[in-house]
PLY file of the C-alpha trace (Angstrom):
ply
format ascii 1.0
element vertex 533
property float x
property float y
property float z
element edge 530
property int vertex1
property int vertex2
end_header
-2.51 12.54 -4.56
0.17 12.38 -2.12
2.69 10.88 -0.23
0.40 8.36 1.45
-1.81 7.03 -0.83
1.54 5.78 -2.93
3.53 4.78 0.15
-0.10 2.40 0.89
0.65 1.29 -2.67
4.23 0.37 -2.73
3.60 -1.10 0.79
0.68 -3.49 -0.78
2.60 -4.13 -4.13
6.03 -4.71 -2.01
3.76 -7.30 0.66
2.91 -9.27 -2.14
6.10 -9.84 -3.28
7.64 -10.95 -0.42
4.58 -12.84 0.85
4.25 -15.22 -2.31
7.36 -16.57 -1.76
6.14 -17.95 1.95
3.44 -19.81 -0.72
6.57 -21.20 -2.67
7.04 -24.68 -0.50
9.29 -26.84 -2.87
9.28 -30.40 -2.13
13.39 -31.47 -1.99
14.92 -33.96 -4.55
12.83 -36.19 -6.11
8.84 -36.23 -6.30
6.19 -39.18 -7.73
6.70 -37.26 -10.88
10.27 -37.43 -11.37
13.82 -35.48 -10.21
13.20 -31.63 -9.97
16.67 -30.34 -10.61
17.62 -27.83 -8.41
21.01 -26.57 -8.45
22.26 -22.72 -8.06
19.99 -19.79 -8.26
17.28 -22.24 -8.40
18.27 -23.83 -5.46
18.52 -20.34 -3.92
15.25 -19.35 -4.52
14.04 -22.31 -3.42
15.78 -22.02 0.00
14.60 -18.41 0.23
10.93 -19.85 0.09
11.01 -21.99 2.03
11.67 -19.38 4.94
9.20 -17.67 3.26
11.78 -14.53 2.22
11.68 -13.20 -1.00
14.33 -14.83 -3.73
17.00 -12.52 -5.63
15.29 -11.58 -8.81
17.77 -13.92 -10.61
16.66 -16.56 -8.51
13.45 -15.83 -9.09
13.88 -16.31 -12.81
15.93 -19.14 -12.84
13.13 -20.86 -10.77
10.80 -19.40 -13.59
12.77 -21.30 -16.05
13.60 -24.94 -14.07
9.70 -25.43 -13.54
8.79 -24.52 -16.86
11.08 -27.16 -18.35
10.22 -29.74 -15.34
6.38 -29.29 -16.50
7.21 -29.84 -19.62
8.39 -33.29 -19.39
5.81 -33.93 -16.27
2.15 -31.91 -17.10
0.63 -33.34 -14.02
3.03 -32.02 -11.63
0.71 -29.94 -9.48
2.86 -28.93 -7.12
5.28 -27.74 -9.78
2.29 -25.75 -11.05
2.01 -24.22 -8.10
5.22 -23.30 -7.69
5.13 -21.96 -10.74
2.27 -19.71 -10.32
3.37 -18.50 -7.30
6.67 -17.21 -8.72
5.17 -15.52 -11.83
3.18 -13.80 -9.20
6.34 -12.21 -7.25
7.35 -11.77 -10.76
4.88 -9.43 -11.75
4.67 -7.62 -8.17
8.33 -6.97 -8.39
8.73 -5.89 -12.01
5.02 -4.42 -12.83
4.81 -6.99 -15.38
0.94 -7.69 -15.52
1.51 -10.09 -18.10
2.88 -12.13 -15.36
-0.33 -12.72 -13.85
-2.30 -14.14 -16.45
0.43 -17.06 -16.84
-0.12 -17.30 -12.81
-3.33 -17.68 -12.90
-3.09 -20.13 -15.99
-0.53 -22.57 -13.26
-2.37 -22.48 -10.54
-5.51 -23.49 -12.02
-3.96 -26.13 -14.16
-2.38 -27.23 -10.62
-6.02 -27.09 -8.50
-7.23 -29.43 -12.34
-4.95 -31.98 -11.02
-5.37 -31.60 -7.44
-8.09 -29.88 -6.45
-7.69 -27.61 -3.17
-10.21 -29.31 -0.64
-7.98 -33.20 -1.35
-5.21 -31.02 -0.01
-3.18 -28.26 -2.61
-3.26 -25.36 0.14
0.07 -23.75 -2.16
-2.02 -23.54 -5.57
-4.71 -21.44 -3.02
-2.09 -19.72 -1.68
-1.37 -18.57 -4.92
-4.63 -17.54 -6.31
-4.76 -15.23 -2.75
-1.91 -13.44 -3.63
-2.10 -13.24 -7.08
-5.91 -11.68 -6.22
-4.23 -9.35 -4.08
-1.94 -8.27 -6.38
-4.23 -7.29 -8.56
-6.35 -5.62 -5.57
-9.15 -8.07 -5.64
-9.42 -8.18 -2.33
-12.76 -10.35 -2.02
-11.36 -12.96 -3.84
-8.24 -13.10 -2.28
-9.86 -13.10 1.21
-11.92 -16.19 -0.20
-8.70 -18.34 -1.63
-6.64 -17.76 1.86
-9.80 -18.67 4.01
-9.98 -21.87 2.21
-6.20 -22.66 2.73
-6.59 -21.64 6.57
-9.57 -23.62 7.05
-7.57 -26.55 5.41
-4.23 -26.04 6.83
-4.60 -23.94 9.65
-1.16 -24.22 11.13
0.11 -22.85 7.59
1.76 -20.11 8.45
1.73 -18.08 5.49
-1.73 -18.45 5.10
-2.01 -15.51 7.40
-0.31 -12.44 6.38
-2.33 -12.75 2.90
-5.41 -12.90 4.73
-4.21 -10.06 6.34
-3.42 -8.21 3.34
-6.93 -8.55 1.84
-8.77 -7.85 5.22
-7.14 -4.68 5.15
-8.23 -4.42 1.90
-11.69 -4.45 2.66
-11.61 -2.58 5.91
-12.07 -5.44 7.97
-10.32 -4.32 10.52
-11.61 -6.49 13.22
-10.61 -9.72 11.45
-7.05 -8.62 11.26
-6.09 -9.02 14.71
-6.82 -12.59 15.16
-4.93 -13.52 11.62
-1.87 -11.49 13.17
-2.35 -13.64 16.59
-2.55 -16.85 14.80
0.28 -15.96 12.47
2.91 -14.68 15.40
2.00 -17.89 17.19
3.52 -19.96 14.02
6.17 -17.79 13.21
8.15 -15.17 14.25
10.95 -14.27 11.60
11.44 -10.94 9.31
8.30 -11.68 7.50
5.34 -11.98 10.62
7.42 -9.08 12.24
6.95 -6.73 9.03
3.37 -7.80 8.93
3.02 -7.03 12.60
4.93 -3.71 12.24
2.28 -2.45 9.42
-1.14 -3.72 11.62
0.50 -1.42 14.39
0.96 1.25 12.26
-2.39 0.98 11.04
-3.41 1.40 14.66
-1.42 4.52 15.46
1.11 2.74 17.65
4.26 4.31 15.61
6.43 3.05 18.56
5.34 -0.57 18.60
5.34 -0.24 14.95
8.85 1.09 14.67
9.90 -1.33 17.30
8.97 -4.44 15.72
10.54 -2.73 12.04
14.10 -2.99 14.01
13.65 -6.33 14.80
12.52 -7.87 11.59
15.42 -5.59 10.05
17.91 -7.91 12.24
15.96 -10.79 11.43
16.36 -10.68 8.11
18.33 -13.04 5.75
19.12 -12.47 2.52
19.43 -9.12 0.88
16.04 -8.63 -0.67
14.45 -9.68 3.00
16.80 -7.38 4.65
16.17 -4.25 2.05
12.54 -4.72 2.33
12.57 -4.29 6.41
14.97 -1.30 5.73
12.58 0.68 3.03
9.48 -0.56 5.74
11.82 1.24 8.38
12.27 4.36 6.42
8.68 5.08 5.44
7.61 5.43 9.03
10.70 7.80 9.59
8.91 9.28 6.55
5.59 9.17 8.00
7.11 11.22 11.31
7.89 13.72 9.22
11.65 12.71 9.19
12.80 13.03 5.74
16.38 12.87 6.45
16.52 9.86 8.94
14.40 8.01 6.27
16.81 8.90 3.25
19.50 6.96 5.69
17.46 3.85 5.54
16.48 4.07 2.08
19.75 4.48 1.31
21.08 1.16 3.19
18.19 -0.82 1.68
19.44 0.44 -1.65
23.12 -0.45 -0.73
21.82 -4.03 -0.74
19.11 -3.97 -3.49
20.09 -0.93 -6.07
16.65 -2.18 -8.29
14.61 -1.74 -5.01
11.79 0.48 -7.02
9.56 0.89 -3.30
12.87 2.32 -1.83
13.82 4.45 -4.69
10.61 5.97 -5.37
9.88 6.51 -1.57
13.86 8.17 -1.34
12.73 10.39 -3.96
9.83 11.65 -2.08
12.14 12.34 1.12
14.84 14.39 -0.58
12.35 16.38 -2.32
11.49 17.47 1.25
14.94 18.32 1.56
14.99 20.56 -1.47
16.93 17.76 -3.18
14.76 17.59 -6.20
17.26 16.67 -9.04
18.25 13.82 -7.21
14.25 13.47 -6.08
13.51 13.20 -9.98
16.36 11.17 -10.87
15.38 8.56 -8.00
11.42 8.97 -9.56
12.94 7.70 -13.00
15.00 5.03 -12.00
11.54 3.66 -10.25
9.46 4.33 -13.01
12.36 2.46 -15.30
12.55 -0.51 -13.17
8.37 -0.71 -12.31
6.25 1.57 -14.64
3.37 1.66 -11.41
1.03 4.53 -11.77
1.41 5.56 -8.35
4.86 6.65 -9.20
3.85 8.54 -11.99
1.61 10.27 -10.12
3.62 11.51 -7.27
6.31 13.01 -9.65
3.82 14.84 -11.68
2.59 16.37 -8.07
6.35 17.08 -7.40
6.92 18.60 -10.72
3.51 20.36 -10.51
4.69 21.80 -6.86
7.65 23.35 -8.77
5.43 25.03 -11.60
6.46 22.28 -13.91
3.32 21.94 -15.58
4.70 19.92 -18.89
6.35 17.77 -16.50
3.66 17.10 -14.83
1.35 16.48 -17.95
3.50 14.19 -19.35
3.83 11.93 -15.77
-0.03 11.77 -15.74
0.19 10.70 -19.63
2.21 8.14 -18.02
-0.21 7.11 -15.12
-3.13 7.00 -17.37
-1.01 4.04 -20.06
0.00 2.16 -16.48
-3.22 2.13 -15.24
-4.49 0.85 -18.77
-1.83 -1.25 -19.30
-2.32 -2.87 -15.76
-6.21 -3.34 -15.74
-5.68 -5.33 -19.34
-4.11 -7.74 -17.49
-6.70 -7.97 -14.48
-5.36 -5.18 -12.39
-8.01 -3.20 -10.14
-6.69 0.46 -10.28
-9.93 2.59 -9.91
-7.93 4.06 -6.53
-5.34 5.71 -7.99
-7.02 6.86 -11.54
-9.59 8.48 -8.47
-7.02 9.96 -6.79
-5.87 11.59 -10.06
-9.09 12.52 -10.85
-10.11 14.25 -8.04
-7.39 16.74 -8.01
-6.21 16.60 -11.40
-8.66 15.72 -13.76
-12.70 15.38 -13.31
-13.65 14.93 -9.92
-17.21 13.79 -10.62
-15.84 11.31 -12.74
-13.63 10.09 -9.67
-16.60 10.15 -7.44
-18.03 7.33 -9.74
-14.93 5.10 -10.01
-14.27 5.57 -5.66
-18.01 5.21 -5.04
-18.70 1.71 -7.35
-15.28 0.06 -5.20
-16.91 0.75 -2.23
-20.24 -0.04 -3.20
-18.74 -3.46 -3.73
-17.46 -4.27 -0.42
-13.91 -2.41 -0.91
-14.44 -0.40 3.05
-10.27 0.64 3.73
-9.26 4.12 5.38
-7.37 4.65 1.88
-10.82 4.19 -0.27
-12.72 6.24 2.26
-10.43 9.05 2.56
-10.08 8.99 -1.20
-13.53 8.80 -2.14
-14.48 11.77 0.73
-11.97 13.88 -0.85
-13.76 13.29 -4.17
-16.72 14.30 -3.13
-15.70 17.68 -1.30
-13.66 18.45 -4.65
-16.96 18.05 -6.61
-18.38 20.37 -4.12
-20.57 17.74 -2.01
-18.59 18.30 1.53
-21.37 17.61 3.51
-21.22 13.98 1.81
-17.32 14.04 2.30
-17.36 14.78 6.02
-18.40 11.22 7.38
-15.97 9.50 4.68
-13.29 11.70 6.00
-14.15 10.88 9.79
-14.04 7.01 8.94
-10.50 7.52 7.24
-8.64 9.25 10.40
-10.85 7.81 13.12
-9.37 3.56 12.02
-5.97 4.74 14.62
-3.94 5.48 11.33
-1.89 8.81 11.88
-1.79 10.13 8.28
-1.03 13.38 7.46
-2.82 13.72 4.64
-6.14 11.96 5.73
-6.15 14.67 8.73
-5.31 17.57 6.06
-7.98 16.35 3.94
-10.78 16.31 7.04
-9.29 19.79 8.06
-10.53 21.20 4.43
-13.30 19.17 4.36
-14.74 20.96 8.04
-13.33 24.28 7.26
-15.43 24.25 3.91
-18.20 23.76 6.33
-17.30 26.65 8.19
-16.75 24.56 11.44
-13.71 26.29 12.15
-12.91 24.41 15.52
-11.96 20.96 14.15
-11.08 22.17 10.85
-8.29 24.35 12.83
-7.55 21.11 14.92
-6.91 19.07 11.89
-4.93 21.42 9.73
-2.68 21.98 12.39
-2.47 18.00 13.51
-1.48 17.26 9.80
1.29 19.92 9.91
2.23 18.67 13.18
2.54 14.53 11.78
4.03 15.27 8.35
4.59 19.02 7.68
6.37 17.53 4.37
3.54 15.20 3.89
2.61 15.97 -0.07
4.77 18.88 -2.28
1.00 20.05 -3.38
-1.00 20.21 -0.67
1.25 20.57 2.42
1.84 24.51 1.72
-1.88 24.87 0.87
-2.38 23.24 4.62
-0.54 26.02 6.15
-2.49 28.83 4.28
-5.93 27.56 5.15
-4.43 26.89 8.71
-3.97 30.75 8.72
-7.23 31.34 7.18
-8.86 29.87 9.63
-7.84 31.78 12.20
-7.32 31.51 15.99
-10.04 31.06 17.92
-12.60 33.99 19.03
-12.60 34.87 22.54
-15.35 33.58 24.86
-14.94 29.78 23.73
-14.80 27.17 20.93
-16.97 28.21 17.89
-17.34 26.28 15.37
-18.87 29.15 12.58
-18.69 32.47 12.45
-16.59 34.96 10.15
-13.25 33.99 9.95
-10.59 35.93 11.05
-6.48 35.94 10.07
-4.27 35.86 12.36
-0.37 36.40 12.23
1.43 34.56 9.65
1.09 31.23 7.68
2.34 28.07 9.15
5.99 27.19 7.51
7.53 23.53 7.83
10.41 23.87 9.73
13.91 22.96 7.90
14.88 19.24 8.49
17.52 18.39 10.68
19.15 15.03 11.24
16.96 13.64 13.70
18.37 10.81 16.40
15.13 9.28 17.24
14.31 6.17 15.92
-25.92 11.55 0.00
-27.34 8.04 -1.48
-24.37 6.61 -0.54
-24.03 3.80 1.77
-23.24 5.26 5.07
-18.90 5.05 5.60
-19.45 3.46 8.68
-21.33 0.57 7.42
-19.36 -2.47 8.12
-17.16 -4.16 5.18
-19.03 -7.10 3.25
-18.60 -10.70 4.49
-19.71 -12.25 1.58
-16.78 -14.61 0.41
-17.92 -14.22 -3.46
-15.98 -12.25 -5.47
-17.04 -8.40 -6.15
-17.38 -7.61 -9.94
-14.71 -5.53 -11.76
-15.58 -1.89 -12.04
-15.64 -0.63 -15.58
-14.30 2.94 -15.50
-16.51 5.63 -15.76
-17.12 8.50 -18.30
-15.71 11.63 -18.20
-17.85 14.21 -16.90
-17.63 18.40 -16.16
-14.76 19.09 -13.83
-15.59 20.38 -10.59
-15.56 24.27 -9.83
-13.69 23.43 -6.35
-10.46 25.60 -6.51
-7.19 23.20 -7.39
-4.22 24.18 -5.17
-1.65 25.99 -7.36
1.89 25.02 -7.78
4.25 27.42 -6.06
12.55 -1.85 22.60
12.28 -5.24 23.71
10.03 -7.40 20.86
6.21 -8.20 21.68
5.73 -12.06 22.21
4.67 -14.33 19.74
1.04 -14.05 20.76
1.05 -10.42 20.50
-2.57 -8.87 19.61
-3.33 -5.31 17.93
-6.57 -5.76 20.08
-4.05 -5.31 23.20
-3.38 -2.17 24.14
0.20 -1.36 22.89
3.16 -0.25 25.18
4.03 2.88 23.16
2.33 5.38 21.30
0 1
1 2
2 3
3 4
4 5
5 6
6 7
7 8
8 9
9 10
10 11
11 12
12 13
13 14
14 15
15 16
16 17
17 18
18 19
19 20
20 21
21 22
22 23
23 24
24 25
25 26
26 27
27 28
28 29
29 30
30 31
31 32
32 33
33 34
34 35
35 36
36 37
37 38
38 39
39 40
40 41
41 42
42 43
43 44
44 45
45 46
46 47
47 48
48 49
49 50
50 51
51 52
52 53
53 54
54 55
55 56
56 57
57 58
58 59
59 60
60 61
61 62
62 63
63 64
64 65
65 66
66 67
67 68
68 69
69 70
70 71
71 72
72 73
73 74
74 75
75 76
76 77
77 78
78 79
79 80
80 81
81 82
82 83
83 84
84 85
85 86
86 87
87 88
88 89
89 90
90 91
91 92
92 93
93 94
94 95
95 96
96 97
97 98
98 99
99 100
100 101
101 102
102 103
103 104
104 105
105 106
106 107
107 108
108 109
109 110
110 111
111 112
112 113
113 114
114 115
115 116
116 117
117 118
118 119
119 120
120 121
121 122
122 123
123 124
124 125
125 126
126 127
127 128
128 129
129 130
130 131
131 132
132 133
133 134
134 135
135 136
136 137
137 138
138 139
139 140
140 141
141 142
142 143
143 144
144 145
145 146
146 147
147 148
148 149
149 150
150 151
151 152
152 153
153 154
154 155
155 156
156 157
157 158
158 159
159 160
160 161
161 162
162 163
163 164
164 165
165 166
166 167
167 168
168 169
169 170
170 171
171 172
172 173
173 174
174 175
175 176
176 177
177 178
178 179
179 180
180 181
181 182
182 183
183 184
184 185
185 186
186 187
187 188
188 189
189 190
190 191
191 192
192 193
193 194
194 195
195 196
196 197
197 198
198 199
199 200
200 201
201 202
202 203
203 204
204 205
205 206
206 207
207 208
208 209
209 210
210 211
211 212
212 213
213 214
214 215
215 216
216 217
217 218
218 219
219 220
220 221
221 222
222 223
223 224
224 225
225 226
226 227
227 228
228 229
229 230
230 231
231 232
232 233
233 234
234 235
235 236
236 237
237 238
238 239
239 240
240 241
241 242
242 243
243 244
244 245
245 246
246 247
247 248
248 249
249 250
250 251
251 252
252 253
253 254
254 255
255 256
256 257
257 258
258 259
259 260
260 261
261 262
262 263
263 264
264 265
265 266
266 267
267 268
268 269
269 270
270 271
271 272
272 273
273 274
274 275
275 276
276 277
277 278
278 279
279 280
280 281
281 282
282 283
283 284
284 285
285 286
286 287
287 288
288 289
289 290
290 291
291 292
292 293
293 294
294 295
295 296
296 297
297 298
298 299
299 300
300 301
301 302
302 303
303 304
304 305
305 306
306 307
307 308
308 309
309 310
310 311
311 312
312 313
313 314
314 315
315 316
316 317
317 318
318 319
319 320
320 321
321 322
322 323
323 324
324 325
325 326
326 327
327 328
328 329
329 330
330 331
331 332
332 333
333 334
334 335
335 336
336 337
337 338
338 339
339 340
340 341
341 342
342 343
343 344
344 345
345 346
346 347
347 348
348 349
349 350
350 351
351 352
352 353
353 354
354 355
355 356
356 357
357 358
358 359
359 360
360 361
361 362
362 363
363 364
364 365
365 366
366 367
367 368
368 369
369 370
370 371
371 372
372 373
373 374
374 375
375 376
376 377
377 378
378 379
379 380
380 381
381 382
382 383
383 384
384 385
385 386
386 387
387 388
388 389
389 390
390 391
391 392
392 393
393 394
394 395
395 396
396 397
397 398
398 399
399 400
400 401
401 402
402 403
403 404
404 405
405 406
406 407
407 408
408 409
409 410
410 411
411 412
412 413
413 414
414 415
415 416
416 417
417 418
418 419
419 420
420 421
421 422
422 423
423 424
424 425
425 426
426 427
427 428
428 429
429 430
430 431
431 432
432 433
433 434
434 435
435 436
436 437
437 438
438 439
439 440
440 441
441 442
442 443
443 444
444 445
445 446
446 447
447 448
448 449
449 450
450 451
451 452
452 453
453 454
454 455
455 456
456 457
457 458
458 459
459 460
460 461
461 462
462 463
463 464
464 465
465 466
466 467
467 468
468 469
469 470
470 471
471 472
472 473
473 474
474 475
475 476
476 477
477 478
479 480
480 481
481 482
482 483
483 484
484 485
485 486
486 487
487 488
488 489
489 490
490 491
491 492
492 493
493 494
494 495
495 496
496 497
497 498
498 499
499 500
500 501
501 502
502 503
503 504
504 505
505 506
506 507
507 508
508 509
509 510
510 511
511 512
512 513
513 514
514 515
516 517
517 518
518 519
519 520
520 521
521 522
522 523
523 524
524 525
525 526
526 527
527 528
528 529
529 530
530 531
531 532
């Protein structure tokens, strides 16, 4: 896999954290059902979401543990049972504990039994949209928050969850007027992060990195505060600025130490230092505190980069039980078990799982760029090619998507964009996966420089001068049958039906690399054309 696809994931895992708490709306003092005791952490969690910021973890629990008792003595509470649900949710996001979301989904349907959502319970919807998101059910979580907009459209946190499962589904066109709506209601940390990630999903790293420093300084608490930080590093990161980004991993860890996005993202970034002791100790201490399989799967590409092979098996071993563990308990992670597959395990067998999500309406740059490198690694490239195009044609500067298109076309033997895109990737990120970045900068070379008389796009190819070498860091001051990839995503609000995971089949012949400024206004659109690039 690679440095993206995990930074998407701890991005999407990390966004429903902090956005369930906006859903946690506690009524204060006393309610038709009786006094809901509040005092301490409780009272500080509360607080927390009710400016929709995520709680300390302590809170969190403590809130856990008030409702649970409240509903004991009161059943019919609903908006305790929405509450409720909601923070199991940020439970589970935070700590990987799937179980979690099986006791949300248990609250907020008993709270929707004694309130049903259309006489008015927007929070128990809420809930169900972030709990489906957090399990990357994406068409039922753009169902739930539709409802609660459509009910309460002046909710404010109705909005970024919408916008979390329309870029789930590639709707890319519905995001922008969810961000409008959402910057015209609010305009602290949260809507700023939200902002900062639909601009970086445009290309417009500027705007992007802009609106990162603000929500940074308009953060509350701690957890709020650490969150903007880590979001601040990874597009350091993603500007292939290792070093800048280990600064502002290292402040949001300062402030959080159990921030698993920030140390498994830090860990990434001093690899490309040549720190990798401390790159595998920080991989650890993530895995420790969140077993995701997305962790897993970048150390075993770091420990496979270093010849590592045991290493490497025995991170996989550990992907493979997440992943397991996780779908028991609801969890949709046929992405990264493709991922996996396609580069270390049966690449057929990840063209099924990548082809049935977006046969079912699942249409994001991440599934598309994912499933196209699936098929070129089962030796279909021709299918690959328009997957590929959709994945780096969305505005979303990715390294690796570019890399990936680069070896799609030179496969192809179209040796004009293929150069164009190997170099581009090496140009974004040249740190931008421990695997596959050196392999970019030998098939740059193989490619060749370009025959005189013109483009070409064919042709033998021809070697010329050395391989391409990422330059040393530096501190840095700056801040087939298929449906066609370009069909648009689904807009049927049903739900899309799990994927079961396919069989094994042959591995694929295709060679596997070997180891060796001022803030936008509220009503702000990513439909505008941005200030910076």
């Amino acid at each position: 896999m690679n440095s993206e696809h995990v930074k998407n994931a701890a991005i999407s895992t990390l966004a429903a954290a902090t956005l369930v708490t906006g859903v946690i709306v506690l009524a204060p003092g006393w309610g038709e059902h009786g006094p809901r005791p509040a005092a301490g952490a409780a009272a500080r969690a509360q607080a927390a979401a009710g400016a929709g910021a995520p709680a300390a973890l302590t809170d969190l629990i403590a809130l856990i543990d008030e409702r649970e008792r409240h509903l004991a003595a009161h059943p019919r509470d609903e908006e305790s049972w929405a509450v409720l649900g909601s923070a199991y949710v940020e439970r589970g996001t935070r700590l990987a504990d799937w179980a979690s979301y099986q006791k949300a989904e248990h609250a907020l349907r008993r709270s929707l039994e004694v309130l049903p959502g259309e006489q008015g319970n927007v929070e128990a919807l809420l809930g169900l949209a972030a709990l489906a998101n957090a399990r990357h059910d994406y068409t039922w979580a753009r169902t739930w928050a539709e409802r609660a907009a459509k009910l309460r459209p002046k909710r404010w946190t109705a909005y970024p969850v919408l916008i979390d499962a329309y870029t789930g589904l590639g709707d890319y066109k519905a995001i922008g007027p969810a961000m409008d709506r959402m910057l015209e209601l609010h305009s602290g940390a949260q809507a700023l992060g939200r902002a900062s990630q639909v601009y970086r999903n445009r290309g417009w790293r500027e705007d992007a990195a802009a609106l990162a420093h603000d929500a940074v300084g308009s953060a509350g608490g701690p957890a709020e505060k650490a969150a903007a930080l880590h979001r601040l590093g990874d597009l350091s990161w993603e500007r292939g600025e290792p070093l800048e980004a280990v600064g502002h991993y290292d402040l949001a860890l300062k402030l959080v130490p159990a921030h698993h996005p920030a140390l498994a993202s830090r860990g990434r970034a001093l690899a490309a230092l040549g720190r990798t002791d401390e790159a595998f100790r920080d991989y650890v201490s993530a895995l420790e505190k969140a077993p995701l399989p997305e962790y897993a799967l970048e150390a075993g590409e770091l420990s496979e980069s270093l010849g590592l092979n045991g290493d490497a098996a025995a991170q996989y071993a550990v992907l493979r039980t997440s992943a397991a563990r996780a779908g028991s308990h609801g969890v949709n992670e046929e992405l990264v078990l493709g991922l996996y597959e396609a580069d270390h395990g049966d690449p057929a067998a990840a063209v099924r799982r990548l082809q049935g999500e977006w046969d079912h309406g699942r249409r994001s740059i991440q599934l598309a760029d994912a499933l196209g490198w699936a098929l070129f690694r089962s030796g279909r490239p021709k299918d690959a090619l328009p997957y590929a195009k959709r994945a780096t044609e969305e505005g979303l500067r990715s390294a690796l998507f570019t890399y990936h298109r680069g070896e799609i076309e030179r496969s192809l033997d179209l040796r004009g964009p293929a150069r164009r895109h190997l170099a581009e990737a090496l140009r974004i990120n040249p740190y931008f996966s421990p695997v596959l970045a050196p392999v970019a900068a030998v098939s740059l070379a193989a490619v060749g420089e370009p025959e005189e008389g013109g483009p070409e796009e064919g042709g033998p190819k021809k070697v010329t001068g050395d391989a391409y070498v990422p330059p040393a860091p530096s501190p840095s001051t700056s801040t087939s049958t298929s449906p066609s990839p370009s069909t648009s995503p689904s807009t049927t609000s049903g739900p899309s039906p799990s994927q079961t995971p396919a069989p094994s089949a042959t591995a694929s012949s295709t060679p596997t690399p070997s180891p060796s400024a001022p803030s936008p206004a509220k009503t702000s659109s990513v439909s505008a054309e941005p200030r910076r690039r």
